[in-house]
C-alpha positions as CSV (number, residue, x, y, z in Angstrom):
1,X,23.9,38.7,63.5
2,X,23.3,34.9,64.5
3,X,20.1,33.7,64.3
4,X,18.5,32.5,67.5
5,X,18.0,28.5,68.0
6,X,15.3,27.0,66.6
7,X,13.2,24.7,68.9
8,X,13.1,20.7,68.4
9,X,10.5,19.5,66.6
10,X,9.2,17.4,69.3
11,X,8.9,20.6,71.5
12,X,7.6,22.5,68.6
13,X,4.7,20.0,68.2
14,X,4.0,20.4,71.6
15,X,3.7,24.0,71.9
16,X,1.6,23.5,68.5
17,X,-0.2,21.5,70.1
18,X,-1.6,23.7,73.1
19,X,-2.1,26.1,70.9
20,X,-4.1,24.1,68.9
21,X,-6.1,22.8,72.3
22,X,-6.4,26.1,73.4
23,X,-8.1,27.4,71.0
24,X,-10.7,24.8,70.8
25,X,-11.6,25.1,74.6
26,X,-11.3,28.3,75.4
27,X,-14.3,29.4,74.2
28,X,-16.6,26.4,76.0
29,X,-13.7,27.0,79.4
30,X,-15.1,30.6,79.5
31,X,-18.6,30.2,78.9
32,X,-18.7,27.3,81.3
33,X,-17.2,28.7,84.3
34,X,-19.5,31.7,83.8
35,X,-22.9,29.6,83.9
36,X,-22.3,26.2,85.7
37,X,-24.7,25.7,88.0
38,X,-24.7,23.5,90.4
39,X,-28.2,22.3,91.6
40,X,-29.2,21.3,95.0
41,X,-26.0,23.5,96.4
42,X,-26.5,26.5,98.6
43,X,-22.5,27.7,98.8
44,X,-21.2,28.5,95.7
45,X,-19.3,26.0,93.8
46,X,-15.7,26.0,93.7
47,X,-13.9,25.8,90.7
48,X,-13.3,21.8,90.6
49,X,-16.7,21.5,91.3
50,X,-17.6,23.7,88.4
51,X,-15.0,22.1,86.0
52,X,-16.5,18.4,86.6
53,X,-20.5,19.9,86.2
54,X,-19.0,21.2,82.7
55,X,-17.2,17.8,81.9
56,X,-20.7,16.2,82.2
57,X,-22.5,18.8,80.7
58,X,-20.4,19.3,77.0
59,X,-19.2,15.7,77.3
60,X,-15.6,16.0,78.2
61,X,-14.9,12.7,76.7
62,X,-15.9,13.8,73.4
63,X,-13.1,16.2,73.6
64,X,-10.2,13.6,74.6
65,X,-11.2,12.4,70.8
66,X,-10.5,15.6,69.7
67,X,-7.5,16.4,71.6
68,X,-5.8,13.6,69.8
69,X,-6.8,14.6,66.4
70,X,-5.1,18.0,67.3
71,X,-2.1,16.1,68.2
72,X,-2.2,14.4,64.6
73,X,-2.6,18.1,63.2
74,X,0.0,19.9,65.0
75,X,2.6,16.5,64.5
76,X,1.3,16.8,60.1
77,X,1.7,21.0,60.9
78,X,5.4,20.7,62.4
79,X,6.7,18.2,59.6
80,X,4.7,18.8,56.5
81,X,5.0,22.4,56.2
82,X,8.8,21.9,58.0
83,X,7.4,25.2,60.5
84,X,10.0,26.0,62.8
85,X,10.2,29.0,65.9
86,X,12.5,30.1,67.4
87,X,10.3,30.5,70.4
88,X,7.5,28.8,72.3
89,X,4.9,32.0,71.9
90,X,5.6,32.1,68.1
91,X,4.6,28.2,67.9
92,X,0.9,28.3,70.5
93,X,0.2,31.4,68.5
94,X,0.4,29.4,65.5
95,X,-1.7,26.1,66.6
96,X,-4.2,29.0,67.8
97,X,-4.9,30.5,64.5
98,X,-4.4,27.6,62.8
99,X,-7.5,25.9,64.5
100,X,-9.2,29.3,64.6
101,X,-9.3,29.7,60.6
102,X,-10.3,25.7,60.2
103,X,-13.0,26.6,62.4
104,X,-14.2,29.8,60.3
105,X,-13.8,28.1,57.6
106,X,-15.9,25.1,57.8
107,X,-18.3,26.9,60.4
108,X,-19.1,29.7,57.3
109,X,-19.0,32.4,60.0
């Protein structure tokens, strides 16, 4: 049976990568776009509107810092530890737990 083709490494990074940034703002996306408030507004925001109140609020620039230490982690993840998938899923799904369990583990939860 022949195996399937691996991705590139660029791509894998890349998919690594989103993993990786997924899980870091998912939790602040969803928490977010459930409480932003907008003061001083009597329609209810729309979702732009709501995404640049929570840029200001958790200070979105702080995060373009992290983003590109994800970037170092997923490019170190990719060609240290020589991962390699065969699919796109298989390499987010690893970013994602990657940065989950570096989070449990130096949060002590």
């Amino acid at each position: 049976m022949p195996q399937p083709a691996t991705l590139s490494p660029a791509v894998t990074i890349g998919w690594v990568l989103a993993g990786i940034i997924i899980s870091l703002l998912l939790p602040v996306a969803v928490n977010t776009l459930k409480s932003a408030r907008l003061e001083g507004l009597e329609a209810k925001p729309s979702l732009g509107m709501r995404i640049a109140a929570a840029w200001d609020r958790y200070g979105g620039n702080r995060y373009l810092g992290i983003a590109l230490a994800a970037a170092f982690v997923a490019v170190v993840l990719v060609f240290l530890l020589g991962l390699e998938f065969s699919k796109s899923r298989d390499a987010i799904l690893a970013g994602f737990a990657w940065e989950s369990l570096i989070n449990k583990l130096l949060s002590g939860k």
